[in-house]
C-alpha positions in Angstrom: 164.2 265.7 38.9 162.0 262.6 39.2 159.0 264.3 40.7 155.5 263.0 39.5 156.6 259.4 39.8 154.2 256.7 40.4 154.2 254.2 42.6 154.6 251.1 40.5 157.4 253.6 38.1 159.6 254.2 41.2 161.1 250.9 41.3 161.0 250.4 37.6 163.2 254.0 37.1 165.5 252.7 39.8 166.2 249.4 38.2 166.8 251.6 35.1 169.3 254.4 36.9 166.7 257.3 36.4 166.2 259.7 38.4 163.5 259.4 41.1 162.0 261.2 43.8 163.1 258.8 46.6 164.7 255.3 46.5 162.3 252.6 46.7 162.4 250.1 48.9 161.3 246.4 49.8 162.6 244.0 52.0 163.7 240.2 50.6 161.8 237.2 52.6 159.1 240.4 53.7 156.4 238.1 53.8 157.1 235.6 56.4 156.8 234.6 60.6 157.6 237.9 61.7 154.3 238.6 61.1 151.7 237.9 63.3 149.1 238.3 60.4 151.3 235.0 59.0 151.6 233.2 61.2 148.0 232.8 61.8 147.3 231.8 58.3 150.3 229.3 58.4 148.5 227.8 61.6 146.1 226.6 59.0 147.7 225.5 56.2 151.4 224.0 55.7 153.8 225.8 53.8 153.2 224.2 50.5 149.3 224.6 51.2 150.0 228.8 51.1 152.5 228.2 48.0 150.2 226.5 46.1 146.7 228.0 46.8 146.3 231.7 45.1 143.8 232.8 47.1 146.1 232.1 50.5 149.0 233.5 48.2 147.6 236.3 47.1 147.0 237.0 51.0 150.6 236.5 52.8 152.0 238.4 49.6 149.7 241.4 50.4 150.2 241.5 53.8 153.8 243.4 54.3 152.5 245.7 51.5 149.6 246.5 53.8 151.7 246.5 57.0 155.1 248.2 56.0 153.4 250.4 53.2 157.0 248.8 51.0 157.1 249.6 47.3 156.8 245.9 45.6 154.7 243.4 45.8 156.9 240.0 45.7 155.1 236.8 44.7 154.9 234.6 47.7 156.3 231.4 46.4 159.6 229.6 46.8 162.4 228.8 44.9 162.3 224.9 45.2 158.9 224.9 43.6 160.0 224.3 40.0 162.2 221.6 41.2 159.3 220.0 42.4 157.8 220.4 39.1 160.4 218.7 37.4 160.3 215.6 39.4 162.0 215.9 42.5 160.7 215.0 45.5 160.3 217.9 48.2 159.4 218.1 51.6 159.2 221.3 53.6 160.2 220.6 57.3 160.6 223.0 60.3 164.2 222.6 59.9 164.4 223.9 55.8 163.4 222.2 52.5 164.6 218.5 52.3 165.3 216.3 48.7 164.0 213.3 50.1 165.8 211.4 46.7 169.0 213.5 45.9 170.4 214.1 42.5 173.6 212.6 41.8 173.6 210.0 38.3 173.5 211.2 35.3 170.4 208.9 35.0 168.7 211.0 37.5 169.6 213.7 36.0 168.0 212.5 32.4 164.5 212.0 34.2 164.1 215.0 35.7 161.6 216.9 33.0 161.8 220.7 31.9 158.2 221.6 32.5 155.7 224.0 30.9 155.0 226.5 33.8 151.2 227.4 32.5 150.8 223.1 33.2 152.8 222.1 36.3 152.6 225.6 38.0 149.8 227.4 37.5 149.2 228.8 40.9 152.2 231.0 40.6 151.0 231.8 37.4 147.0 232.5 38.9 148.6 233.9 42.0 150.3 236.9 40.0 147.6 237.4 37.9 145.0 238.2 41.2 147.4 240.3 42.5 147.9 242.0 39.2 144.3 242.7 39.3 144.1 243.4 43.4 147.2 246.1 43.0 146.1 247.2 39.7 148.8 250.4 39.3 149.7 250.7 42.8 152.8 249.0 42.8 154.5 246.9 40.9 155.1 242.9 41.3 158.3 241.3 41.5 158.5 237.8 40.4 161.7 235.7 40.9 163.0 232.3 40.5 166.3 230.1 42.4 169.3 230.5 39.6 170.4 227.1 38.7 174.1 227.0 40.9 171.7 227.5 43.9 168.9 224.8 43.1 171.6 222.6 42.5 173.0 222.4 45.8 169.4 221.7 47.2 169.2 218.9 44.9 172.7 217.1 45.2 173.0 218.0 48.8 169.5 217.0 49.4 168.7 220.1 51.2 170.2 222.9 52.6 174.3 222.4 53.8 176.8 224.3 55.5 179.8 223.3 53.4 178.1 222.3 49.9 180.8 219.3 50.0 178.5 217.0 47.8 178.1 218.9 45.3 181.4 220.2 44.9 182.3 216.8 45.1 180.6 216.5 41.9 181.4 219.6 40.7 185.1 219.1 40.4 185.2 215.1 40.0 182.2 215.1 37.4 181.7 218.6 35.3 179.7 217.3 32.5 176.9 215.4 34.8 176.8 218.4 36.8 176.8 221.2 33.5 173.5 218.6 32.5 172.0 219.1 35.7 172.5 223.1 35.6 171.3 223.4 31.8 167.8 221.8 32.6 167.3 223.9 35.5 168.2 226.9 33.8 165.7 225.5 30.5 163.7 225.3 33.1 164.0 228.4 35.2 163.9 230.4 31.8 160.3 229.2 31.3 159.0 229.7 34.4 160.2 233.5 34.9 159.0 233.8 31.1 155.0 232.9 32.3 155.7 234.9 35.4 156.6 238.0 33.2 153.2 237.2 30.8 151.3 236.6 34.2 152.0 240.7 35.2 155.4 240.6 36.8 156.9 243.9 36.4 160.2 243.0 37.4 161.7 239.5 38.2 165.0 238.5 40.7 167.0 235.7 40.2 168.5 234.5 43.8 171.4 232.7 43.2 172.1 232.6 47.1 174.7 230.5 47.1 176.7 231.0 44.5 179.3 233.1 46.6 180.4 229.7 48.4 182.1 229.3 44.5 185.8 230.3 43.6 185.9 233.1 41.1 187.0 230.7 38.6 184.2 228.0 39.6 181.6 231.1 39.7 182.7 231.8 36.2 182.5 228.0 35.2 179.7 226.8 37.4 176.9 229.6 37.7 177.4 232.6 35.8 177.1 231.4 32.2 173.5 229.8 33.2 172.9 233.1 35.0 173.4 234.8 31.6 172.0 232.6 29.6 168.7 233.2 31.8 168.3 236.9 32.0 169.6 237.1 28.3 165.9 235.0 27.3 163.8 237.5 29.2 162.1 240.5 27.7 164.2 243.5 29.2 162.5 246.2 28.0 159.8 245.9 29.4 161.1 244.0 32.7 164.0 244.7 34.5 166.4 241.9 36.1 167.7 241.8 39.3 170.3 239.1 40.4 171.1 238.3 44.1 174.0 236.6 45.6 175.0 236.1 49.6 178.4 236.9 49.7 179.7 238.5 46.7 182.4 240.6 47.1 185.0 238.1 45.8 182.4 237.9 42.2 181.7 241.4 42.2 182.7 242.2 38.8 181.5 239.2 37.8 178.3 239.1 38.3 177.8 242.7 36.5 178.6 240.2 34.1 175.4 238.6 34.0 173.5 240.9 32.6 170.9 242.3 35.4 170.0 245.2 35.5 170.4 245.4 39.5 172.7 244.2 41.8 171.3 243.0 44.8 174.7 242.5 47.7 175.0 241.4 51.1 175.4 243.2 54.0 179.8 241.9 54.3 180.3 244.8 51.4 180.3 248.2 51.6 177.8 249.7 49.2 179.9 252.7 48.7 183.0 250.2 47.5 180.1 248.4 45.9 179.7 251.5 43.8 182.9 252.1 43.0 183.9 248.5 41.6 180.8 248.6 39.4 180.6 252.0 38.6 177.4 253.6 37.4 176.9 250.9 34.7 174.2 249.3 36.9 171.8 249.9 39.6 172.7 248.5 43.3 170.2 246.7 46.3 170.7 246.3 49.2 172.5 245.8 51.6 171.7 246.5 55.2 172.6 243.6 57.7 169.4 242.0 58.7 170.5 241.2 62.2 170.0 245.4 62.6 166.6 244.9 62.9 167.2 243.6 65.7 168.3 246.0 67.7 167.4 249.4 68.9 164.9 251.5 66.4 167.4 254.4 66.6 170.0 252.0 65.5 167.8 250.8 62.6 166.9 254.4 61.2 171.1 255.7 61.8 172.0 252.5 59.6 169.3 253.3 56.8 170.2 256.0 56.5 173.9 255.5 56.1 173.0 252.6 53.3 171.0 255.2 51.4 174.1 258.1 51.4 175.8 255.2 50.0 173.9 254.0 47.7 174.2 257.5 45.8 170.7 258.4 45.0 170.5 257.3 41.5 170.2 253.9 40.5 169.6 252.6 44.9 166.8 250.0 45.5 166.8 250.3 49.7 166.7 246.5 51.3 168.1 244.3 53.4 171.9 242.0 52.5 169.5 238.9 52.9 165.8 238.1 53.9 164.4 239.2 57.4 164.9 237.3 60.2 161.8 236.2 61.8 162.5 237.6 65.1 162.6 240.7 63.8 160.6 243.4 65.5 158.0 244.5 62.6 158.3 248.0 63.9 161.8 247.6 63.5 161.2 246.8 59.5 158.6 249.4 59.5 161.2 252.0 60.5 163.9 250.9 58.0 161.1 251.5 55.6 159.7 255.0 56.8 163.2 256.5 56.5 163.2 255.6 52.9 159.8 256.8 53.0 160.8 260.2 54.0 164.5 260.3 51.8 164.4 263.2 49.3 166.8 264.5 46.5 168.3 268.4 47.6 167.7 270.1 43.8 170.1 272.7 45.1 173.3 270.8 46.5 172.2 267.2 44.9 172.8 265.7 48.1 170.2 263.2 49.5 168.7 264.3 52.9 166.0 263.2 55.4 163.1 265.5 55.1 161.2 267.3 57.8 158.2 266.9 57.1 
């Protein structure tokens, strides 16, 4: 069951619930400063600078592949750059993204633009396309995009926020102007994943990180019709969709709502109730605690290894609840990733065990 696979197929089958040899595995925010390889290039060039230059892209995205031997490739990029393309005005400071002019008319609203990805983004377009070329079957790329609940809070708020009070502010004093806002960005969003997928992404996640600050009811109101409207645009036969929320376990059901074809959960939910609430309609990721990593190695493989028995073999995409810390140890990751690495399906008692060898 599942042997043969490739490497660029064994994600791919796992999105899709069939069977594989071993659950793939990646690791959300992988490329980042807890690499030393990263942080030498980011002494060179800002942020933005590594964002929007393919060849320096191309680069960072490579390196945990090269590093961790994970099985994806995500496209080094960041969620707030098609915000930026639609007129609002970023900065990336040491302490998080910052809207220097925050969104909060309905005039402001009506001037933001829905761009054409291929014209105001076409680094992440070129960026996907080189590592398309560089990776050519060896694994597949994931591309991704912010969902538009999450990109609104970075707007209204102005950056990030620890109690999103602005925006629900608006939210519940002023629906429509706020619905406005959240249709353009997902116009928006819709296009840009569209170009990623004709770029050469083989599967695409949708982060809407902070859509479990929302009620159930102002989930249902607020993010996940825009969700769905999103992954319903995209060509899923030939790309699967994976959606991501920090703390779900209120939206569970929910979300399987949406329409992805993966459920990527945080670390606050067991996978194994995960499982059972959603049943075997969809595949899971996730969902070990990234804060593991930084502890003891022994710690890191036991933990694993316990997300992987409950993830229940079938339809399991190994990865963190939320993106590496960057004071992880990258042995650390490299171990979470080895143990995955080494997971194999029993043919005689189904169970999935750690091989020997």
């Amino acid at each position: 069951m599942g042997e043969g696979i490739s490497n660029r197929d064994r994600l791919l089958r796992a999105c899709r619930r069939q069977p594989v040899d071993r659950p793939p595995v990646w690791l959300m925010r992988q490329a980042g400063r807890y690499l030393e390889e990263y942080r030498q290039l980011r002494a060179r060039a800002s942020f933005l600078q590594l964002c929007q230059t393919p060849d320096l892209a191309v680069e960072v995205s490579l390196q945990p592949y090269r590093i961790l031997d994970v099985d994806a490739v995500i496209l080094f990029s960041d969620i707030l750059i098609p915000v930026q393309a639609m007129g609002g005005v970023l900065l990336f400071t040491e302490h998080g993204p910052r809207i220097t002019e925050p969104v909060r008319t309905m005039e402001q609203v009506e001037a933001l633009a829905i761009p054409d990805p291929v014209e105001s983004t076409p680094y992440v377009l070129e960026t996907i396309r080189r590592l398309r070329r560089e990776l050519q079957d060896g694994v597949p790329i994931i591309g991704f995009a912010g969902a538009p609940w999450t990109l609104a809070t970075y707007l209204v708020e102005g950056g990030t926020s620890r109690h999103f009070a602005v925006v629900k502010s608006l939210a519940y004093s002023h629906p429509s102007l706020l619905h406005r806002l959240l249709g353009k960005l997902a116009q928006t969003i819709t296009l840009f994943l569209q170009a990623q997928i004709e770029a050469g992404a083989d599967v695409v996640q949708l982060f809407d990180t902070w859509a479990g600050e929302l009620s159930a009811d102002a989930y249902e109101e607020f993010a996940l019709p825009y969700q769905r409207q999103i992954i319903e645009s995209l060509p899923r036969e030939r790309v699967p969709a994976i959606l991501y929320i920090n703390g779900c376990a209120h939206i569970l059901e929910k979300m399987a709502r949406s329409g992805a074809d993966v459920l990527s959960i945080d670390w606050r939910l067991d996978l194994a109730e995960a499982r059972r609430r959603v049943g075997d309609r969809l595949a899971l990721q996730g969902n070990v605690d990234p804060g593991v990593l930084l502890g003891a190695r022994e710690r890191v493989e036991q933990v694993a290894r316990e997300t992987l028995s409950k993830g229940g073999g079938v339809g399991h995409i190994l990865n963190l609840g939320h993106g590496i810390l960057p004071q992880t140890p990258v042995e650390n990751a490299r171990a979470l990733v080895d143990v995955a690495k080494r997971w194999t399906r029993d043919a005689e008692s189904g169970n999935d065990v750690m091989s020997r060898t």
